[in-house]
C-alpha positions as CSV (number, residue, x, y, z in Angstrom):
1,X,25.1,14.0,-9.6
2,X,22.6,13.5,-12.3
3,X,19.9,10.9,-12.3
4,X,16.5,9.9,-14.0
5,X,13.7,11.4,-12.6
6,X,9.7,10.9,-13.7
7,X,6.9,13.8,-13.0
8,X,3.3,13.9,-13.3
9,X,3.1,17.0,-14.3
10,X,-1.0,16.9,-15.3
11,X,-3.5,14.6,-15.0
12,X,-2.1,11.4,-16.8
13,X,1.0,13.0,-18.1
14,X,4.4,12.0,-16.9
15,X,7.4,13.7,-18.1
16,X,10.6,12.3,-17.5
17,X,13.5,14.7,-17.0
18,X,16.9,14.2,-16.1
19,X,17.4,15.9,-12.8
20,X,21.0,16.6,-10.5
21,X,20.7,16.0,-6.9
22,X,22.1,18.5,-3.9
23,X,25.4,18.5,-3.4
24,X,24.7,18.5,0.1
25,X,22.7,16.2,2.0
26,X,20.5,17.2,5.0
27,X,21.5,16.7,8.6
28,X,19.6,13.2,9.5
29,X,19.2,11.9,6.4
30,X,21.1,9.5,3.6
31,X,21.3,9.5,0.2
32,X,19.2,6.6,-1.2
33,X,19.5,4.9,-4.7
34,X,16.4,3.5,-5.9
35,X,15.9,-0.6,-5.7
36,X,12.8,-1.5,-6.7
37,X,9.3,0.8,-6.1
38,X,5.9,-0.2,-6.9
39,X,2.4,2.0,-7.9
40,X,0.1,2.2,-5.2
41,X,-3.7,2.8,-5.8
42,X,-2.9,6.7,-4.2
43,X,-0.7,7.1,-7.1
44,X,-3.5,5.9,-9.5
45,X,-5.6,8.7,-8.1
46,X,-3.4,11.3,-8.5
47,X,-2.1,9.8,-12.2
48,X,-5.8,9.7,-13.2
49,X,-6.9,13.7,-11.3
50,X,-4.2,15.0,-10.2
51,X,-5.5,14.9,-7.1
52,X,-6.9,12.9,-4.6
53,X,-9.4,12.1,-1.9
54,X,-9.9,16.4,-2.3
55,X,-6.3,17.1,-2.1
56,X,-4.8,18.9,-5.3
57,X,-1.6,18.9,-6.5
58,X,0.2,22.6,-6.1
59,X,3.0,21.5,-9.0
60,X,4.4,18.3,-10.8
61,X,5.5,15.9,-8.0
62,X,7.2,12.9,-8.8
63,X,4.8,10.0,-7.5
64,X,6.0,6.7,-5.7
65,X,5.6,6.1,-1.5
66,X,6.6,2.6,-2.1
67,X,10.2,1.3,-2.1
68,X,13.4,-0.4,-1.3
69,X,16.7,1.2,-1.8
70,X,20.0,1.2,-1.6
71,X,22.2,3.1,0.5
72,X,24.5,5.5,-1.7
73,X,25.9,7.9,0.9
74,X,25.4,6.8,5.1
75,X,25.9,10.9,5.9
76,X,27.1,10.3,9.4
77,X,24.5,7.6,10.1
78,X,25.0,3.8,10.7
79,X,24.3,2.3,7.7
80,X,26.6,1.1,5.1
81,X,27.4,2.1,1.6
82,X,25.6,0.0,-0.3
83,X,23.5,-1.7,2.1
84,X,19.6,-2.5,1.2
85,X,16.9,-0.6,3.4
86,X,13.0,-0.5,3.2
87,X,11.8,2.7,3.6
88,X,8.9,3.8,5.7
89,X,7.7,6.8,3.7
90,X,5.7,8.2,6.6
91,X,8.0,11.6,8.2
92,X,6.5,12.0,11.8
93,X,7.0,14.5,13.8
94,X,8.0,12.9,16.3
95,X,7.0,15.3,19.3
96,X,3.1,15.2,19.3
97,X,0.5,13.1,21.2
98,X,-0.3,10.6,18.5
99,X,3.9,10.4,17.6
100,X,4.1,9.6,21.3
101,X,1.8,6.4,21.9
102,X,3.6,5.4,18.4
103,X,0.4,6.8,16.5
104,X,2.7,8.0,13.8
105,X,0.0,7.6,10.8
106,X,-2.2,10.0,13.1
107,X,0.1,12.3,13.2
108,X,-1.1,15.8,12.1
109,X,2.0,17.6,11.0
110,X,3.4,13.9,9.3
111,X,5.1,14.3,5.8
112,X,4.2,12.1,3.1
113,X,6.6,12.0,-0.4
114,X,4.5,11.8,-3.3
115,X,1.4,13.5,-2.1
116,X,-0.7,16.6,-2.0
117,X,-1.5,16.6,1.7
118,X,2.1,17.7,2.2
119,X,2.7,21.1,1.4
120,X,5.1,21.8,0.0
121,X,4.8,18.7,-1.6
122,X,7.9,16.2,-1.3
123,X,8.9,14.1,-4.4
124,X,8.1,10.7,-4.5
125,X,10.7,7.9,-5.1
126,X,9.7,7.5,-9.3
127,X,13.5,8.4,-9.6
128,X,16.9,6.5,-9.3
129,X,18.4,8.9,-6.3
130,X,16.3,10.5,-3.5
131,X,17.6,11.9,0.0
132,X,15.0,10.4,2.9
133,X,15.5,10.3,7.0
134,X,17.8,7.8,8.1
135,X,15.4,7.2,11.2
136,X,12.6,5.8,8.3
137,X,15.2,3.3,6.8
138,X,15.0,-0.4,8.5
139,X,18.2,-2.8,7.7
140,X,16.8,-6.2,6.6
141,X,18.3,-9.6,6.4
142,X,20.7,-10.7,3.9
143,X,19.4,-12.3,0.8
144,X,16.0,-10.3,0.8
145,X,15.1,-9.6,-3.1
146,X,14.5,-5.8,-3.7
147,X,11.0,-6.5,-5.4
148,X,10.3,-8.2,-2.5
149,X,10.8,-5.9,0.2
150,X,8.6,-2.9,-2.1
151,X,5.9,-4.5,-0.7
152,X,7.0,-3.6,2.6
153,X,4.9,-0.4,3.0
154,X,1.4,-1.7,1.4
155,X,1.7,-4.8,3.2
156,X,2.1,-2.8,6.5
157,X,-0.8,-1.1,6.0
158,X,-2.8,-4.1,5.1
159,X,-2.2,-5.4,7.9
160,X,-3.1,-2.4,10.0
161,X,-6.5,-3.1,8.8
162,X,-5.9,-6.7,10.0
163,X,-5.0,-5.7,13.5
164,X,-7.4,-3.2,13.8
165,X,-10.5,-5.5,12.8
166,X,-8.9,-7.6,15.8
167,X,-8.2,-11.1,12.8
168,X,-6.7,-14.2,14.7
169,X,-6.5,-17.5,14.5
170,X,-9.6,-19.9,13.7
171,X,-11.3,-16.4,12.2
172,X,-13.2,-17.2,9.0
173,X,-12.5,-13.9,6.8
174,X,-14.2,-12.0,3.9
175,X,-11.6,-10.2,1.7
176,X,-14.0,-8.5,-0.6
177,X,-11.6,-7.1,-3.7
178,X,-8.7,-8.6,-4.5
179,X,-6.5,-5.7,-5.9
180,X,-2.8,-5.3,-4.6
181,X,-4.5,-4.3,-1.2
182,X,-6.4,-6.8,-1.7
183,X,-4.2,-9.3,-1.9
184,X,-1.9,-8.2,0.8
185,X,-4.8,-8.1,3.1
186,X,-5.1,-12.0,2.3
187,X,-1.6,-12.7,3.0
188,X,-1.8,-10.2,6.5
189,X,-4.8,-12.6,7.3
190,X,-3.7,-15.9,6.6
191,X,-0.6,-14.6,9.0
192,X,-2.2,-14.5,11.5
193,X,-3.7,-17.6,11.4
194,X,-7.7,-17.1,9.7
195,X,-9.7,-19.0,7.0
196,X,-9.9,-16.9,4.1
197,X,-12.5,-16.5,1.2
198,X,-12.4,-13.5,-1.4
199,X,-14.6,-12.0,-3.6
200,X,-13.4,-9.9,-6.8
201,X,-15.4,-9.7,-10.3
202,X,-11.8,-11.2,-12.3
203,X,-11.4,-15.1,-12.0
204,X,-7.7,-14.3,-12.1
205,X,-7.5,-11.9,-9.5
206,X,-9.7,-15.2,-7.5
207,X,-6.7,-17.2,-8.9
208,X,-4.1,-14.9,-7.6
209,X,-5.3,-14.9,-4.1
210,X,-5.4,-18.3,-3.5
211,X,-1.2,-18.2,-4.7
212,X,-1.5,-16.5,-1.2
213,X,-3.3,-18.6,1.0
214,X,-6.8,-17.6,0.3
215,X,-9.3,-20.9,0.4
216,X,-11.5,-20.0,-1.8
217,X,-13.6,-17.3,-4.0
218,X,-16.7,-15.9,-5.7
219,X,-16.4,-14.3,-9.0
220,X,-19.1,-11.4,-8.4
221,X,-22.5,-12.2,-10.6
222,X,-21.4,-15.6,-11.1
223,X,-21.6,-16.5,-7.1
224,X,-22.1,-14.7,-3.9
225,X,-20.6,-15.8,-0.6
226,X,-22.9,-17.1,1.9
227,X,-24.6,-14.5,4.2
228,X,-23.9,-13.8,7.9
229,X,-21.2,-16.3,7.8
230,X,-17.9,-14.3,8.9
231,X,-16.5,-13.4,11.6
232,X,-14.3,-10.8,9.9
233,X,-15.0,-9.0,6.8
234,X,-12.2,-6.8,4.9
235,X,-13.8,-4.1,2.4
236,X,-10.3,-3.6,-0.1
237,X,-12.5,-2.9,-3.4
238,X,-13.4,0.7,-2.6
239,X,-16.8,0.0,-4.0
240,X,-20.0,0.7,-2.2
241,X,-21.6,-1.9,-3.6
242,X,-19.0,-4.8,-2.3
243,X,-19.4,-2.3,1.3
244,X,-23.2,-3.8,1.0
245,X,-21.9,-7.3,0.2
246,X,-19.5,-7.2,3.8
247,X,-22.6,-6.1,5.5
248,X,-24.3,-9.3,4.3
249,X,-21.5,-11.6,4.5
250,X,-20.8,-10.8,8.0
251,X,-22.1,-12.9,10.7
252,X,-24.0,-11.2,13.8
253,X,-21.6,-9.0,15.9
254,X,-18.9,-9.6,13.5
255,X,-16.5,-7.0,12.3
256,X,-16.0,-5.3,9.1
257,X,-12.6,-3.7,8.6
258,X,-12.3,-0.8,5.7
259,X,-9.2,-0.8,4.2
260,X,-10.1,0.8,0.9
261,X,-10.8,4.4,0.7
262,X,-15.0,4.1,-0.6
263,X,-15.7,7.1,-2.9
264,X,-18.3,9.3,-2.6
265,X,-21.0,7.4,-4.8
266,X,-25.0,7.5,-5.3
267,X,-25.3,3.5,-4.4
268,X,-26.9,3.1,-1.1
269,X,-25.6,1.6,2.0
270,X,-27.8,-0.6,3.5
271,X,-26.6,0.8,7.1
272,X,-29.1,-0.6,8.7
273,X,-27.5,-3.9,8.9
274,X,-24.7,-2.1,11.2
275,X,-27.7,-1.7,13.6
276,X,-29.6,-5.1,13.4
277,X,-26.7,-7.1,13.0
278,X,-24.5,-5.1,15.7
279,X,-21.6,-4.7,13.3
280,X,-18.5,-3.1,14.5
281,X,-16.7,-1.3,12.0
282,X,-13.3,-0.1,11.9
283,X,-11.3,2.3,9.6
284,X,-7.5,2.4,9.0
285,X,-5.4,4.7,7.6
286,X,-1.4,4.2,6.4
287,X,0.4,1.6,9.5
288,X,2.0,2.0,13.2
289,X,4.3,-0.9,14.3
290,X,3.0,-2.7,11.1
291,X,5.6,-1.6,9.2
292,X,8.3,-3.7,11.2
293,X,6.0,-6.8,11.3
294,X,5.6,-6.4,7.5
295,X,9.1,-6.5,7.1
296,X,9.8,-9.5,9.1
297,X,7.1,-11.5,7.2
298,X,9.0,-11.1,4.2
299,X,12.6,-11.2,6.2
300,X,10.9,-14.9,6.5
301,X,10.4,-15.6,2.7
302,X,7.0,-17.7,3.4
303,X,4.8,-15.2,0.7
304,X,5.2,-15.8,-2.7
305,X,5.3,-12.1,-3.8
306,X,6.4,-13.1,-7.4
307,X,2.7,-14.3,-8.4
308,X,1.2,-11.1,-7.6
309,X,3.8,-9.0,-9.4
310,X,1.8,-7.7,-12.9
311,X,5.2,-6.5,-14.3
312,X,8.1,-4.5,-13.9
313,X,8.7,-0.9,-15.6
314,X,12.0,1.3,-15.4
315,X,11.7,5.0,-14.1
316,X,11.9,6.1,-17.4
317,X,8.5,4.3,-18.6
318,X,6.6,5.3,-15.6
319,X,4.0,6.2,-18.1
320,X,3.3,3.1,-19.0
321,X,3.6,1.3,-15.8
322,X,0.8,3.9,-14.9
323,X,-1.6,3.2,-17.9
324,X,-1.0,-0.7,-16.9
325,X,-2.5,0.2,-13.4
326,X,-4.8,2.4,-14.9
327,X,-6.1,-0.1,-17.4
328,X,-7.7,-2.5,-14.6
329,X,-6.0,-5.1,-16.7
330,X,-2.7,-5.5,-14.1
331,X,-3.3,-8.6,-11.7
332,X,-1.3,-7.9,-8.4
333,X,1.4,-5.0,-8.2
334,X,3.2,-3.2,-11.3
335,X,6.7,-2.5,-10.2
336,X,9.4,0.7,-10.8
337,X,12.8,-0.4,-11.2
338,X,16.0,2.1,-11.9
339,X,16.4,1.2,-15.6
């Protein structure tokens, strides 16, 4: 079988190749034909280095950890031909400490498609047919729409930074960015039952997160939300700056969750606000059981995922779905589709 299949092969470069998969498929897992994928701001790092967070490519990977498919050969498992799945993209090992209290994204030995901390590196689902473990593939409910369910996997991990900043309801929250994470951390929020404001520097991107549930917002250098106000504040920009604007927004003993990943920088952090205002800050990193409860939440159709979909790009014009993303100019997610 031959399909379509992109590669970064340097930084900004995508080839696309046509490709023939096994004719053999691995013990455990099922042959997968692509739905719908979407780029991720991981992607956007390796598209723009080829590399990221200090990990370096070995070779062209196809990128892509996002996605819905459908099921093109069961190989012995339960599923059926055709059937739609979301995909968890995160391989654990299953045997370990963390795989045992369900601590799968701290997992040390965890595979990742699309990504240099696996070695060797696994492709990523940028391609119309992929082979993954039947034991990451979750059935969902009949009538779910494939561009839909993409979100599956960035929503889970939004809402990992939810859970772990301890959101319920009557919370008054901070999103500060309102990116696709960004976003998604609004709708995670709102889920649970908070108030939430946002800041981002685009009006739109304000615009696009109230289509979500958010309140309110502050276009940055126009207005500034009010200080110490928060209970809950969720860094999603990635900028140290907005870092120093959750540390100001944030009430006394309130919580700041980081669900962006802050580049090294020169700005200073005005840490002593952790101290005086006894902050509690929490990382997160990928999702646990986040990824089921992200899947129900769209199972239930309440989120309108359509108005924060920037546009829609077939696996052979990866290149240009990246350059959207890369351009800044994309408001909400830029989807992969088969062709």
């Amino acid at each position: 079988m031959t399909y379509v299949k992109s590669l970064l092969t340097a930084a900004r470069t995508i080839e696309i190749e046509e490709a023939s998969m096994r004719d053999t498929i691995e013990d455990g897992w099922v042959r997968l034909r692509l739905a719908t994928a979407s780029i991720c701001g991981t992607d956007m790092h390796y598209f723009r280095h080829f590399a990221n967070a200090g990990f370096y490519l070995d070779h062209p990977v196809s990128l892509g950890h996002e996605a819905c498919a459908y099921v093109e050969a069961p190989n012995g498992s339960d599923f059926a031909p055709g059937q739609l799945v979301a995909i968890n993209p995160v391989i654990e090992c299953g045997v370990c400490e963390c795989c045992a209290t369900g601590d799968i994204n701290m997992c040390a030995t965890k595979r990742f498609p699309g990504s240099a901390t696996t070695r060797p590196h696994i492709d990523g689902f940028f391609r119309q047919y992929f082979d993954f473990p039947a034991r990451c593939l979750r059935r969902v409910a009949e009538g779910v729409k494939p561009e839909h369910l993409t979100f599956a996997e960035p929503l889970a991990c939004a809402m990992h930074s939810v859970n772990r900043a301890g959101i319920g309801s009557g919370d008054r929250v901070l999103v500060t960015g309102c990116g696709p994470m960004g976003l998604l951390a609004v709708v995670g929020a709102v889920a649970k039952g908070a108030e939430v404001e946002v800041t981002d520097l685009k009006a739109e991107a304000i615009a696009a997160a109230q289509t979500v549930g958010a309140k309110s917002g502050y276009v940055i250098g126009a207005a500034a939300p009010p200080t110490a106000s928060y209970d809950v504040v969720i860094e999603a920009s990635g900028s140290p700056h907005a870092y120093n604007y959750a540390l100001d927004a944030v009430r006394k003993q309130g919580r700041i969750g980081i669900l962006s990943l802050i580049q090294p920088s020169p700005v200073p952090i005005n840490l002593h606000l952790n101290a005086l205002k006894e902050v509690t800050v929490v990382g997160s990193i990928l999702f646990t059981k986040e990824f089921d409860e992200a899947v129900a939440l769209i199972e239930a159709g309440t989120v309108d995922f359509d108005a924060i979909t920037a546009g829609r790009f077939p696996v052979s014009e990866a290149q240009a779905a990246c350059e959207l993303m890369a351009s800044g100019e994309a408001v909400g997610k830029v989807l992969i589709v088969p062709a």
